[in-house]
N, C-alpha and C positions, 0 to 999 in steps of 0.2 A: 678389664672387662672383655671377655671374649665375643668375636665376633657371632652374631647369630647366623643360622643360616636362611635362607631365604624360604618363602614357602611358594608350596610349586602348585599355583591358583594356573588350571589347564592346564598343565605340563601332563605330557600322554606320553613323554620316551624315557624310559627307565635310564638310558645315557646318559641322557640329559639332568636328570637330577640326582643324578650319583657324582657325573663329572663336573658339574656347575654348585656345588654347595648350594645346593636347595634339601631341604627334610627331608626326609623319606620315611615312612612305616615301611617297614618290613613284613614284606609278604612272602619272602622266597623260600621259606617251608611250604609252597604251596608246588614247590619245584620236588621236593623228597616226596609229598603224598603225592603228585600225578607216578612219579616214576614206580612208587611203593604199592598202589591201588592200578593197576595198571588197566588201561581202555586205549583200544586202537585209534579208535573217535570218541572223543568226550566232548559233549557239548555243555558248557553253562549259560544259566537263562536269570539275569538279575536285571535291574530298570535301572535307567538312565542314571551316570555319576555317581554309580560305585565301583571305580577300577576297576573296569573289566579291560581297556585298552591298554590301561597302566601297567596288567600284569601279561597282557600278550608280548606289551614292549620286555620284559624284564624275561621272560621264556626265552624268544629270540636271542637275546644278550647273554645270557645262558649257553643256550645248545649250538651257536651257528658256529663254524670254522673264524677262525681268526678274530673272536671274542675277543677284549679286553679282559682280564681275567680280574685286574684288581677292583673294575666295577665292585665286584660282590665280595671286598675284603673287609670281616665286622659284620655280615650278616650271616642271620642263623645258617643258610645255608653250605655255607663255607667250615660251617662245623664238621659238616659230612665228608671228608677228606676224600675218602674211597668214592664216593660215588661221584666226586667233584671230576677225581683224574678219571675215573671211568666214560662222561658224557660232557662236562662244560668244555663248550668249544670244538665237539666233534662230529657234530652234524652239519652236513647244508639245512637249510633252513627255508624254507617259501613264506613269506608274511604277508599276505592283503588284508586291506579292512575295505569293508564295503560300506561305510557311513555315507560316502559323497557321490554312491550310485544311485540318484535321487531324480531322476529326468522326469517331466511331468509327458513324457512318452512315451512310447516303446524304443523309437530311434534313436531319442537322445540318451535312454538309460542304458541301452547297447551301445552307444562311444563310451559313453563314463564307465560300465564294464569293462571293457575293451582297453581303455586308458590305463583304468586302474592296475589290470593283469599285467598291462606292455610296460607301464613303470618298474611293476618289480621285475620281470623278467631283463629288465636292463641292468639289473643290479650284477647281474650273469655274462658278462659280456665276454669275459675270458673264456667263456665253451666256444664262441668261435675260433679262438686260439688253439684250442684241446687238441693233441693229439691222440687221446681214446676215442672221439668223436666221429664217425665219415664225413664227409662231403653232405652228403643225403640228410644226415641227422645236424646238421650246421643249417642248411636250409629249412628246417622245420622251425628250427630258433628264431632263427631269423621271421620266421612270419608272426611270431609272440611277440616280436618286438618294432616291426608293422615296416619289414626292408625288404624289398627283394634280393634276389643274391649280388644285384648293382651295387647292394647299398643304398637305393634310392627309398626315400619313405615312402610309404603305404597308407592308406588315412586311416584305417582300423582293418580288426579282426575280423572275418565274416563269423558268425552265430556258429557253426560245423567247429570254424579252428579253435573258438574259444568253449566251447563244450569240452575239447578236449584239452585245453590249454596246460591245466595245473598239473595234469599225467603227464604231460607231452615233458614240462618242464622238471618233474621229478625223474623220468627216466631218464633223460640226459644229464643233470645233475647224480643220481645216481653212477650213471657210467663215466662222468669226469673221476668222481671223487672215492669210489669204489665205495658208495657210503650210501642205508637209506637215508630218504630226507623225512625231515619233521614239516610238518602244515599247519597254517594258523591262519584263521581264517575269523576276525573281526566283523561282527555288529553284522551277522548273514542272513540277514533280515530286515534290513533296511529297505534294500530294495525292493522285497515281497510290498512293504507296509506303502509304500508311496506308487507300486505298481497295481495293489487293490485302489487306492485313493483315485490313482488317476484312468482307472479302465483299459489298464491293459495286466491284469493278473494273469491269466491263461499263458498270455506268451513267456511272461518271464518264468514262471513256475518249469516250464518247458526248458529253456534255456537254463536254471539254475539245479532242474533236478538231475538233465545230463550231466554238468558239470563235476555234481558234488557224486552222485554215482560214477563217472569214471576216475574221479581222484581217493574217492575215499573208499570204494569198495572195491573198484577191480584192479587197484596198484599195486603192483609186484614191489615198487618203490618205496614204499609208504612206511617208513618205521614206526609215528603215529601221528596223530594230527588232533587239533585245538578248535574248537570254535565256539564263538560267544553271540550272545543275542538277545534280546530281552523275551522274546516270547519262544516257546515251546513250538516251533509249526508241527502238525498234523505230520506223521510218514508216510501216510497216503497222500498227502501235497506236495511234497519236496524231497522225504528221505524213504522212497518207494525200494526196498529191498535190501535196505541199509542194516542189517542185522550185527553190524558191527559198533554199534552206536550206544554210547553210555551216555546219558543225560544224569546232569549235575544239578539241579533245577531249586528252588527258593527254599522248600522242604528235603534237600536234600542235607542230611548230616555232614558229611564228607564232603570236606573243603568248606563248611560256613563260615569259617572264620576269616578267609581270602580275600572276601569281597565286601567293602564296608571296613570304619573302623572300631576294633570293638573298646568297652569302656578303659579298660587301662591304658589300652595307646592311646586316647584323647586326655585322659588325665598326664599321662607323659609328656604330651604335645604341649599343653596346656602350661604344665610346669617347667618345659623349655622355655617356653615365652615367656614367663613369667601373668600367666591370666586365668589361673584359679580360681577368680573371685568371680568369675565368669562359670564356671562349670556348673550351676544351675541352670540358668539360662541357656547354656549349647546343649543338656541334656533336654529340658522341656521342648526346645525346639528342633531340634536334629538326631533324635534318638527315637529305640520306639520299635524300630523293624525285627522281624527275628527271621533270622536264617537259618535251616537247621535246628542246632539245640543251642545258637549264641545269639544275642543281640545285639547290633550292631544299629551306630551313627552316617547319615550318609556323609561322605566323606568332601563329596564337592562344596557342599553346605561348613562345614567344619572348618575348612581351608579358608573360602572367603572371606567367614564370619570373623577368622582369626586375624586375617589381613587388613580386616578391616579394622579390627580393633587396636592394631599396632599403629594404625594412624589416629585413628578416634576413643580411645578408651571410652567415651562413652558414649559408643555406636551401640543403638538397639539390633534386637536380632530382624533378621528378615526373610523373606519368600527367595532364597537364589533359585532354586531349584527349580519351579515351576517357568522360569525364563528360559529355561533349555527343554522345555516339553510343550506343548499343544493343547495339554490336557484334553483332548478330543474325548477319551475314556470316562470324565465326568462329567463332559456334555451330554455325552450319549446318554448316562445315567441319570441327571438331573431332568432331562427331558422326559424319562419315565416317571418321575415324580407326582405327575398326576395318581398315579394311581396307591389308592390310600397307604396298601403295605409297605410301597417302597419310600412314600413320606414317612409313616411311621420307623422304619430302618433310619433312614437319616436323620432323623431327629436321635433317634439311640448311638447312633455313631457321635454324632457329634457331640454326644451330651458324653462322650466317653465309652461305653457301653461296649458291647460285643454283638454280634448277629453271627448266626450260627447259619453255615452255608456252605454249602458242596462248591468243590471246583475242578475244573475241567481243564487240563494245564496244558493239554492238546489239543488247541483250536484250527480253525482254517483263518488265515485273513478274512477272507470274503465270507465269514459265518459271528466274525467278532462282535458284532451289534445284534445279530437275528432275534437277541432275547434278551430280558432281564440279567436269566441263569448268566449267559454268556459272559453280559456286563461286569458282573461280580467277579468273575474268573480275570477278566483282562485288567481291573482294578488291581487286583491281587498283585498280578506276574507284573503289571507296569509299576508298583510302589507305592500307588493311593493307599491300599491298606495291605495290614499286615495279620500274624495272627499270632492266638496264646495259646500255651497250652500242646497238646498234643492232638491231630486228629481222629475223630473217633466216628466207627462206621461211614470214612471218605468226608466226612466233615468239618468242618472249621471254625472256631471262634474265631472269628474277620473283626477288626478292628483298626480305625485312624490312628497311625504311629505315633505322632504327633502334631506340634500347635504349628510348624509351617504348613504342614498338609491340610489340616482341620483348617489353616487361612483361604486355600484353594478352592478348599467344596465352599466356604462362606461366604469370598465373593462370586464364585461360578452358579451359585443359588442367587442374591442377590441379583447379579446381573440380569438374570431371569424375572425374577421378579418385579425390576424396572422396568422390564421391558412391556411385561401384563397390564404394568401400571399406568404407563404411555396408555396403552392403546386405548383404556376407559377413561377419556376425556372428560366427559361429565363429571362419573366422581373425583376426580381429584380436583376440577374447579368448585366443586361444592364442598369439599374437603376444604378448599385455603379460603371460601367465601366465609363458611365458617370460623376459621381461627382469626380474621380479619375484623369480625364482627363480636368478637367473646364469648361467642355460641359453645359451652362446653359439653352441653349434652350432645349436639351434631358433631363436634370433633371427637367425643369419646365414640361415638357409636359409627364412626365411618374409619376411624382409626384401628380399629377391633376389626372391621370388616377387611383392613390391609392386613392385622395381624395372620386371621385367619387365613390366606391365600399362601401364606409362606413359611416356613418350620417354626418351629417354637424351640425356645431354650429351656431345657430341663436344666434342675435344680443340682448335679453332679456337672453341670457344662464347666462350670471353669467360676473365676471369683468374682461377686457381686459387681465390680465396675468392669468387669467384661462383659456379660451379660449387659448390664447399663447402655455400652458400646455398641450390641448389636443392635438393640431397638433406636439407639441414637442414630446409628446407619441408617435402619429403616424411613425412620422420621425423615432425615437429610434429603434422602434418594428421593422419596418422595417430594418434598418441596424443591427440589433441582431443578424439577419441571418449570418450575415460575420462573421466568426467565427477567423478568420485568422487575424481581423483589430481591434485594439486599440481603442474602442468608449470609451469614458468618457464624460457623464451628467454632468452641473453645474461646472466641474471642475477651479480649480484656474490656472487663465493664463494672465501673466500681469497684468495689476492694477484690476482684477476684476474676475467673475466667467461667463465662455464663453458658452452658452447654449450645443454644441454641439463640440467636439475636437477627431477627428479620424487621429492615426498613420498607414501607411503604412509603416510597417518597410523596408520589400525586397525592395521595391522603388524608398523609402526615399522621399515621398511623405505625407505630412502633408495639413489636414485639419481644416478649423475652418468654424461651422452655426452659426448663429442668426437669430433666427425665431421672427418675428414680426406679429401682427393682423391688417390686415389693415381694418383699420375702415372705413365704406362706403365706399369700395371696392378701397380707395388708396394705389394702388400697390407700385405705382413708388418711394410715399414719403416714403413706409414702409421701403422697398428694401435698400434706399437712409441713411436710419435712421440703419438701421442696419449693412452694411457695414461700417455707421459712427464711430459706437460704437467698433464694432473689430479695428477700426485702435486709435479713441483716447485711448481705452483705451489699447492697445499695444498685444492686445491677440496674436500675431502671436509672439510676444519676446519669448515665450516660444516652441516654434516648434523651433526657427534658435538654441538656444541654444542648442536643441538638434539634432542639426546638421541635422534637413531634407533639404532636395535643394531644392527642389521646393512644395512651400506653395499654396492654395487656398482658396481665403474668399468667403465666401455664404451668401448672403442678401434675407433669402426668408420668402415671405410674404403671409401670409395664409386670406381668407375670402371666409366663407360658403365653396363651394368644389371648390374653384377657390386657383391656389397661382401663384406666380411671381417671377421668382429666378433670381440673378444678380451673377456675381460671378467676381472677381479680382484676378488676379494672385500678388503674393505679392515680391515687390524688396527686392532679396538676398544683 
C-alpha cells in the first residue's frame, strides 16, 4: 500500500508542498495563460480561501533566478518545454503580501508596511556585494532594509522611502542582474479594509497609491507584475492613472479555472483518498460558486473537510470557512432586513432561488455599506453569493452557493433575531407563562408572533427535517432566555430522542415539544402526527420517573410564518 500524501490544510508556499509530499492541484497552466494573455499588471479579485496566495507562491517559484526547477517536474506546465527554458528561473522576483499590514492605526500599519517591504528587500542582500551597483545606489538599499551605511539598524522606513521603495528595489535589482523584475504583490487590500475600519483611510490610500504608482506605472524596471485581492478598489482610490492595469475579477473568463477547485480535481482528490462516498456531501456543501464560465469548490473548505474525514469517516460537513472571515458583509446586510424587500430577497435566497441584481465591482472602502445596492455588490466579490447564468443588461442572477454559506446567513439572521427577542421581556415571559400552564391557544398565537419577526422557509428550502430544524432553532433560542428551566435538545426519553424536553423544577411541572413541518399548510395532521409520537413512543416515561406531577405534551406545527399548537395534559 503506497504511501499517501499529505494534505496541505494552510500550506500557502508552493515549495513547500511540492517539496514535503503534500497534494497538490495543479494550477500552473495558469503560468502559460498569464504569459500567453499578456498584461503588464493583472490584478485578481476572488474571497478569501481560494488560492490566491497559493498560486502567487507557485509564480515566484517559477520565474525567480535560482528556482529549483524540479519543483514543477509532472506538472502541466512543464509540458511547455520552450517557454519553460525561455522564463523558469529567469527573473528577480519581488514578492510581498500585505495580509499582516492590519495596525488598528495609522502608525502601527506604517511599521507593519515598512516590516513587510524591509523583510523582502533582505532577501537581496548580495546588491550590497554588487559590483554593477555604486556606493550611492548600495546606500539607498540599505535604507529598505532599515541600516545606515554603519550597518546600524534604523527602526523603519519613513512614508517618502517607502512610497518609493518597490521602484527603488526593482532598479537596482534590474542593474545587478541585467534583467527586468517581475512584482507580486499579495492580498493589496488588506490594508485599505482595516484602514477604513479603523479611521485612518485617507492616509493610507495616500501612502499605498504613491507606492503602487511608482512601481507599477512609471518602472522602467517592471517586466510585469501580479497582484491579488478580494475586492476591485475604485482607480480613483488607489489605481489613479494606472492605465496599465488588466483586472481579472469573478466574471472574468480567463483564468476561472485557477482559483478554486473545479469538479474533476475534487473527484480526483477524493478518489486519492479513497472518499467517494463522500462526494455528495463535499458538493452540497463546498460547491456552488461560478467563476467565469467554470464552477468551482472553495478549496480551504475541501481540504479540511478531507482531513478530517481521514480521521473521522464519519465526520459531518461543517462551516470552516466562515472562521477565517468576519462576515461583516452579512451584518451589514441583515441589518437592512427590516425593510420588506430585502426580507422578501432573503427569504428567496435561501429557500434556493435567485435575485436578479446589478453589481458594482468597483467600490471605495469607505462607500461599501452606503447602500443596500452596495451590499449586494460586496456579497458578491467576498463569496456570500454567487451567480448563474450569464449577465444580461449589467445584471445578475445572485444566488447562495451553497449549504455552508446558506449556514452563515442562518445563524447571522437568528442571532439577530435573539437579540429583538431579548429586548421584549414581557412577551417572552408570557410566552413560557403560557407553555407552563398548557395554554395552547396563547403559545400558538405568540409563537406566530416570533415567527413573523424573522424569515420564513419556503417550500424549495431544503428537506422536511431541515426545515423542522429551523423552527426547532427558533423555538430553542427562544426558551434560552429562561435561565431558571431545564431545556434539553434531541434528548433521550423513552424509546426515542424527544425534540424538545423542559424541567420546571420549583413546580414540578415537566415538558415535552415535537415540532413537525406541515406540509401545504397541514396543521391539524402535523399537530395529530406529533403528539402521536410523544405518546407511542412513551416520551413522557421519563418526566413521571422523575417524579414531575403534572406533565404537558406539545404538537406544534410550523409552515412558512404560520404554526398550530395542540397540547395534552398527560395521565399521572
Amino acid at each position: 500500500m503506497h504511501k499517501m500524501k499529505k494534505i496541505p490544510v494552510g500550506i500557502e508556499k508552493f515549495e513547500k508542498i511540492r517539496s514535503q509530499d503534500f497534494y497538490y492541484v495543479d494550477k500552473t497552466g495558469m503560468i502559460l495563460d498569464l504569459l500567453q494573455g499578456w498584461g503588464e499588471v493583472n490584478l485578481f479579485t476572488r474571497p478569501r480561501r481560494f488560492g490566491k496566495s497559493l498560486n502567487m507562491s507557485m509564480l515566484k517559484a517559477f520565474f525567480e533566478i535560482g528556482t529549483d526547477k524540479t519543483l514543477f517536474e509532472g506538472l502541466r506546465i512543464a509540458e511547455e518545454t520552450e517557454l519553460c527554458e525561455e522564463y523558469m528561473g529567469q527573473f528577480p522576483v519581488i514578492s510581498v503580501s500585505l495580509k499582516d499590514v492590519a495596525g488598528a492605526d495609522y502608525e502601527t500599519a506604517s511599521i507593519l508596511l515598512s516590516t513587510t517591504i524591509g523583510n523582502e528587500a533582505l532577501r537581496f542582500q548580495y546588491l550590497l556585494d554588487s559590483d554593477r551597483l555604486s556606493e550611492e545606489e548600495k546606500n539607498l538599499y540599505r535604507r529598505l532594509i532599515a541600516v545606515d551605511s554603519s550597518g546600524q539598524r534604523v527602526f523603519a522606513m519613513t512614508d517618502p522611502v517607502m512610497m518609493g521603495s518597490l521602484k527603488i528595489l526593482c532598479t537596482l535589482l534590474e542593474k545587478h542582474f541585467g534583467k527586468k523584475v517581475i512584482v507580486l504583490i499579495d492580498e493589496y487590500d488588506v490594508p485599505l479594509a482595516k484602514a477604513n475600519e479603523y479611521g485612518y483611510y485617507d492616509k493610507m490610500i495616500l501612502l499605498l497609491r504613491n507606492m503602487f504608482q511608482q512601481v507599477l506605472k512609471t518602472n522602467d524596471s517592471l517586466q510585469f507584475a501580479v497582484m491579488t485581492g478580494c475586492l476591485r478598489v475604485a482607480k480613483e482610490s488607489i489605481f489613479t492613472g494606472l492605465n496599465n492595469l488588466k483586472v481579472l475579477s469573478l466574471t472574468t473568463v480567463s483564468f476561472d479555472e485557477y482559483f478554486g477547485f473545479t469538479d474533476s480535481e475534487v473527484r480526483e482528490l477524493l478518489a486519492y483518498y479513497r472518499l467517494e462516498d463522500k462526494y455528495e456531501n463535499i458538493k452540497n456543501w463546498y460547491d456552488g460558486y461560478h467563476f467565469g464560465n467554470v464552477d468551482v469548490y472553495c478549496p480551504w473548505d475541501v481540504l479540511n473537510y478531507c482531513d478530517e474525514l481521514l480521521g473521522d469517516p464519519d465526520a459531518e460537513p461543517k462551516n470552516y470557512w466562515s472562521n477565517t472571515s468576519g462576515n461583516e458583509a452579512v451584518r451589514h446586510f441583515i441589518k437592512n432586513m427590516d425593510a420588506g424587500q430585502v426580507k422578501e430577497e432573503i427569504e428567496e435566497l435561501l429557500s434556493g432561488e435567485t435575485v436578479t441584481k446589478e453589481i458594482h465591482e468597483e467600490l471605495t472602502y469607505q462607500g461599501l455599506y452606503d447602500s443596500v445596492e452596495n451590499i449586494w455588490s460586496v456579497l458578491f466579490m467576498t463569496g456570500y453569493l454567487t451567480y448563474k447564468g450569464r449577465p444580461r443588461d449589467g445584471k445578475y442572477q445572485l444566488t447562495i452557493p451553497n449549504m455552508e454559506i446558506r449556514s452563515i446567513f442562518t445563524k447571522q439572521i437568528m442571532g439577530l433575531f435573539l437579540k429583538e427577542v431579548e429586548k421584549d421581556g414581557e412577551q417572552l415571559n408570557a410566552f413560557c407563562k403560557a407553555l407552563e400552564e398548557g395554554d395552547a391557544p396563547q403559545v400558538e398565537r405568540l409563537f406566530t408572533g416570533y415567527l413573523r419577526r424573522t424569515i420564513s422557509i419556503r417550500d424549495t428550502f431544503a428537506r422536511k427535517e431541515r426545515k423542522e430544524n429551523f423552527y426547532h432553532g427558533i423555538l430553542l433560542g427562544i426558551l434560552g432566555y429562561k435561565k431558571e428551566w431545564y431545556i434539553r435538545s434531541n434528548e433521550e426519553t423513552g424509546d426515542g430522542y424527544s425534540d424538545i424536553v423542559i424541567k420546571i423544577r420549583d413546580k414540578e411541572i415537566g415538558i415535552i415539544i415535537e415540532i413537525k413541518y406541515a406540509e401545504n399548510a397541514r396543521f391539524e395532521e402535523a399537530c395529530q402526527s406529533a403528539l402521536k409520537q410523544i405518546e407511542e413512543k412513551n416520551y413522557t416515561d421519563y418526566l413521571r420517573e422523575d417524579d414531575f406531577h403534572t406533565i404537558y405534551r406539545y404538537g406544534i406545527a410550523c409552515y412558512k410564518k404560520k404554526c398550530r399548537v395542540q397540547a395534552e395534559k398527560a395521565n399521572m
